[in-house]
N, C-alpha and C positions, 0 to 999 in steps of 0.2 A: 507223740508230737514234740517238737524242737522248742526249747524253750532257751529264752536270753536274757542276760542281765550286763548293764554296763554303768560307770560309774567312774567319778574324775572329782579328785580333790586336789586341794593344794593347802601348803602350808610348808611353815619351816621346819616343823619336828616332822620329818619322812614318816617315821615307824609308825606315827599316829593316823596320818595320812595314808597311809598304804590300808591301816586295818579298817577305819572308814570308807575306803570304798570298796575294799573287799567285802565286806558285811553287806555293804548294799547291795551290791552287786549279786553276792549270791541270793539275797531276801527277793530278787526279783524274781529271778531264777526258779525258788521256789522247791528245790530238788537239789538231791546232789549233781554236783556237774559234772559233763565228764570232760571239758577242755576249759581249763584258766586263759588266758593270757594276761600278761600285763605289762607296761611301760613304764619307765620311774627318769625324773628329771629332777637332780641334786646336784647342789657342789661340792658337797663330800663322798667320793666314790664308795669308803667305806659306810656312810651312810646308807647309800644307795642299796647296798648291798644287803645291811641290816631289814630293810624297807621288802627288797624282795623276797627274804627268808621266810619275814611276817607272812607276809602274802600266801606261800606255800603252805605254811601252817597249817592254814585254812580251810585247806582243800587238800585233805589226804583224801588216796585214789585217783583225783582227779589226775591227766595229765596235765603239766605245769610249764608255762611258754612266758619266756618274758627276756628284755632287753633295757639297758640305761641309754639316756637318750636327751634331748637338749631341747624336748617339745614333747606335749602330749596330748591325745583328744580322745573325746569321750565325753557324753554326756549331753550330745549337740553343741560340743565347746572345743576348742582347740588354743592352750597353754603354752609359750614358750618363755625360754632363756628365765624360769622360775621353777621352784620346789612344784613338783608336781606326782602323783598319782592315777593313771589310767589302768581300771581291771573291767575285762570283757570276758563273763562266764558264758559256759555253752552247754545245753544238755542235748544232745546229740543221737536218739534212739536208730539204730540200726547201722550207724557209722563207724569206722574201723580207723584205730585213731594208733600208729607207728614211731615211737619219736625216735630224734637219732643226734648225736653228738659228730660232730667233724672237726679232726683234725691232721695235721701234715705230718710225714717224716720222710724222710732221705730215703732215696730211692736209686741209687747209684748217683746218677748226674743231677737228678731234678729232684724235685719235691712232689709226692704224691697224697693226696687226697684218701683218710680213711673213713671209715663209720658210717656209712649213705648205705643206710638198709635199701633191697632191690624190688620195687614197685609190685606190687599186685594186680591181677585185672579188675579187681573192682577199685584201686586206686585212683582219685583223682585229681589232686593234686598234693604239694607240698609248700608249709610254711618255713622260710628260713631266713633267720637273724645271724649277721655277723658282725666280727671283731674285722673294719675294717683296715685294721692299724698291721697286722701278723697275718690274715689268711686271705689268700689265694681270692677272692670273691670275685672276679670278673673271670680267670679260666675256667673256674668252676661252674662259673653261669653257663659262658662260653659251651663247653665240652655237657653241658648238663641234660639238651633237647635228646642227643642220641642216646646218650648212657643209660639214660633213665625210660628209654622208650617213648619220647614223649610228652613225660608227665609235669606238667603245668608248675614253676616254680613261683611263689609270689611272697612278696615280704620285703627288708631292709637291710642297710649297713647302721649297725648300734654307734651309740657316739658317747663321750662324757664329756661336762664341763670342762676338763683340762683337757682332751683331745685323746693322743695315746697314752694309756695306762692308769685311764680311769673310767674305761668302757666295761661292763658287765652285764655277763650272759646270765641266764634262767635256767633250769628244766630242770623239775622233779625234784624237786629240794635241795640240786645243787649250787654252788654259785661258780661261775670262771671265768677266766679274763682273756681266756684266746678260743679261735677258732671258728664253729658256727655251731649253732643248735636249731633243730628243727621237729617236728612230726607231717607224716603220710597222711595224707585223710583218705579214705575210700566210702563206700556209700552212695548212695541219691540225695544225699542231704546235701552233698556238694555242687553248689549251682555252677563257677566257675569262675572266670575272674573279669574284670574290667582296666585296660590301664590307658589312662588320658596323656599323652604327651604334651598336647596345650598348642602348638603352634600353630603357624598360617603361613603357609607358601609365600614368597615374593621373586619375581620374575620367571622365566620358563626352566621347563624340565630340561636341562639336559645331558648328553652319555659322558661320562668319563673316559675318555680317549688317553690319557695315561697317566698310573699312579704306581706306589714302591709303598708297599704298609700302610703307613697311614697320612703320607703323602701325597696329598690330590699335587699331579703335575698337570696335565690339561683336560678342558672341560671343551667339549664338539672343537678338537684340533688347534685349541687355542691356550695360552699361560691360564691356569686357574687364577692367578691373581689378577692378571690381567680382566676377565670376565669378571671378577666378583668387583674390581674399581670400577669398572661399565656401568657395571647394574647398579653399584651405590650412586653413582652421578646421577642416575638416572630415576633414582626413588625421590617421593614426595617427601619435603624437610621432615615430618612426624614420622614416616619411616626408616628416614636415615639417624632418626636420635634413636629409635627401638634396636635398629643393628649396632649402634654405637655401644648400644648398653650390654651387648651379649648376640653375636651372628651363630646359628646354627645351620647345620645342611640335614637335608633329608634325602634317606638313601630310597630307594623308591624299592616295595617288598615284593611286586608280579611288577615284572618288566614285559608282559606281554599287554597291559593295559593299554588303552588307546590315548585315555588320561592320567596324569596323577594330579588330584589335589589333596587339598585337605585332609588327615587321614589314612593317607596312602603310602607312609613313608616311616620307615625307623627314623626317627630325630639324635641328631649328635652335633655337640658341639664342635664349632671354626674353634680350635686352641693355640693355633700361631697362623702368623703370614708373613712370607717374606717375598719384596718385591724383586730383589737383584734375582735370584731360581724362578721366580715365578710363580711360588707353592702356594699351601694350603694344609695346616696340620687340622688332622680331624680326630676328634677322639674315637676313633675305631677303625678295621681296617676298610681302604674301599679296593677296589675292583678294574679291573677296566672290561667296557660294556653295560658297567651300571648306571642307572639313573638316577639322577640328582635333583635336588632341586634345594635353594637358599631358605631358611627360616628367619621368623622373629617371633617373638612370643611378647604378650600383652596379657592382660588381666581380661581384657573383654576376649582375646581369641583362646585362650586358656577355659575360661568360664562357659565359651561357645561349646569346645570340645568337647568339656566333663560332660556337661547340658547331654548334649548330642548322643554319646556314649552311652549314660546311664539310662536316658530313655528309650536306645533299643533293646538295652539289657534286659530292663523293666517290662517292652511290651512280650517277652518270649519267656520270664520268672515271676516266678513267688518270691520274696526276699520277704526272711526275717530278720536277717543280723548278717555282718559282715564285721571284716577285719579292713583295715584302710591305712596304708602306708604311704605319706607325701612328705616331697620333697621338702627338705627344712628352707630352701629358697623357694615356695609359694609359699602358705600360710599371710602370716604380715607384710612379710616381703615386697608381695606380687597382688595381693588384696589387702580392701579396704580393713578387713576384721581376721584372725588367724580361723575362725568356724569354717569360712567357705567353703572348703571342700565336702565337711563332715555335713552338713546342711544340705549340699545339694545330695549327698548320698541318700538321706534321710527323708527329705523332699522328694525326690524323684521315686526312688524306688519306695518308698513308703518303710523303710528298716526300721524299726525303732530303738536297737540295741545294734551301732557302729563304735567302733572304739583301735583306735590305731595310734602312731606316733608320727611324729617328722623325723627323717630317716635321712642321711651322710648320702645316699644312692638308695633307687629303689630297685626291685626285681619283678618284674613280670612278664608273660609271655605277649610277642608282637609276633602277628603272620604265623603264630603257632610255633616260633622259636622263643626260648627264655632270653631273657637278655637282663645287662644293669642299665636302668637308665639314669639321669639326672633331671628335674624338674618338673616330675610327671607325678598322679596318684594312683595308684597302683590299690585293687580292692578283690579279696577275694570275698564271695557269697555264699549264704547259705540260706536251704529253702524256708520259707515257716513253718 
């Protein structure tokens, strides 16, 4: 039987913090474990660092998964921009647990991706933290659906108080400062993942009539900028201050539906506009023939989604524990309290051992492709 423990301290001495919730964490547990994780939010990197070593200590045998980070949760609590501690033990009977380090080197012209052990059939998915400051983490995601057969990625981009060069990676009693770290899971203990982008459609779907990378030039034979000043005239004041704050588009994932709303759509952020071309920068690429549709996102349509989301999870699983990666712009940000997220996991599906961070970008799979997102919570699960 699957057993969890999770636990979240804070305080300004790291190392004492880190051994406090490791203790608990595994006292709940109850057994040795066979999956650590854990998150650490400091302003001394080298603190940090001291803090996850503790951690590993701990838990020889186990495999050992952890990331530095600017927020952390655990405990039905979610900590930011403070000394913090999150460890989430896992006992795991029957589960097949791979870990794997990545990193780049020259490869005549380009930079190529090493150390991605190659999936198993009882594989179900994989967790992976990166250094988003040095590695590759969006073509990796990118190129990661086919390479990998498939296999479900979910997890973060790591972050440090000071930004680049104070990020730090986990695994197995190492500590380091580039690339990515991850482990395979395979099993039946692996339920699978959930990820909430949060948004809510405004105005109609329409095709991409022509685009260059990431480029929207026209939207149904019209200026994209043109259309998207249409439709903001045309929004009610409360929704022109939500675009004001952040406009996203949603690419639409079966273009043979009849509808898209809600749900229906990879979310990516409008990242320029210009009126004299007519454009539209999008953070990814788009298409022509795709369907489109404008976003906004709100703390009530954000909370609708997770809501929505977890509760079909829940009526098809068991959930005893999960890992939970969200955006560092929801939390306090986007709600009233930084728990939100961690709450309704624990709420809905009834988990009682969640424990995640706020993460630079998240990673999980949409429409059965991996992708990075931004402002979404991203949860992998596990059975009880």
């Amino acid at each position: 039987m699957a057993r969890f423990g999770d636990a979240l301290t804070t305080g300004a001495d790291l190392v004492n913090a880190a051994e406090r919730a490791v203790l608990s964490a595994l006292d709940q547990v109850g057994a040795v474990p066979d999956l650590v994780c854990f998150f650490i939010s400091g302003a001394d990197p080298d603190e940090v660092a001291l803090a996850g070593r503790h951690i590993m200590e701990f838990a020889p045998g186990a495999v050992t998964l952890g990331c530095s980070c600017t927020g952390v949760i655990g405990d039905g609590r979610g900590v930011e921009d403070r000394g913090a501690v999150s460890v989430w033990c896992a006992r795991l009977p029957g589960v097949d647990l791979t870990p794997f380090r990545l990193d780049t080197v020259l490869d005549e012209d380009h930079l190529a991706v090493v150390g991605m052990s190659e999936p198993g059939p009882r594989d179900k998915a994989a967790i992976l933290l990166s250094n988003p400051y040095e590695f590759p983490t969006p073509a990796f995601v990118r190129e990661s659906t086919p390479a990998l057969g498939g296999l479900p990625l979910v997890g973060g981009l790591a972050d440090g108080a000071h930004g680049e060069g104070s990020v730090r990676l986990f695994q197995d009693g190492e500590v380091v400062d580039s690339g990515a770290v991850g482990v395979i899971i395979g099993g039946e203990g692996v339920l699978g993942t959930v990820v909430s982008q949060g948004c809510r459609p405004i105005g109609p779907a329409m095709t991409v009539t022509k685009a260059e990378g990431n480029l929207l030039l026209e939207l149904a034979g019209e200026s994209a900028y043109a259309k998207l000043e249409s439709l903001l005239e045309s929004l009610p004041e409360e929704e022109q201050e939500l675009a004001a704050q952040g406009l996203h588009i949603g690419i639409a994932m079966d273009e043979y539906s009849e509808q898209h709303e809600q749900g229906d759509f990879l979310v990516r952020m409008i990242v320029g506009a210009d009126p004299e071309p007519g454009t539209l920068t999008v953070g990814d690429m788009v298409e022509v023939g795709q369907t489109v549709r404008f976003q906004v996102r709100d703390a009530g349509s954000a909370d609708e989604d997770l809501t929505r989301r977890l509760t079909d999870f829940g009526t098809r699983n068991d959930v005893g524990g999960g890992l939970l990666f969200s955006c560092n712009g929801r939390g306090g940000s986007l709600f009233p309290r930084p728990d939100h997220d961690v709450l309704a996991v624990r709420r809905i599906l009834g988990a009682g051992s969640v424990a995640g961070f706020f993460a630079a970008g998240e990673i999980g799979p949409v429409g059965g492709v991996n992708h990075l997102h931004g402002f979404t919570a991203c949860l992998l699960a596990f059975a009880d």
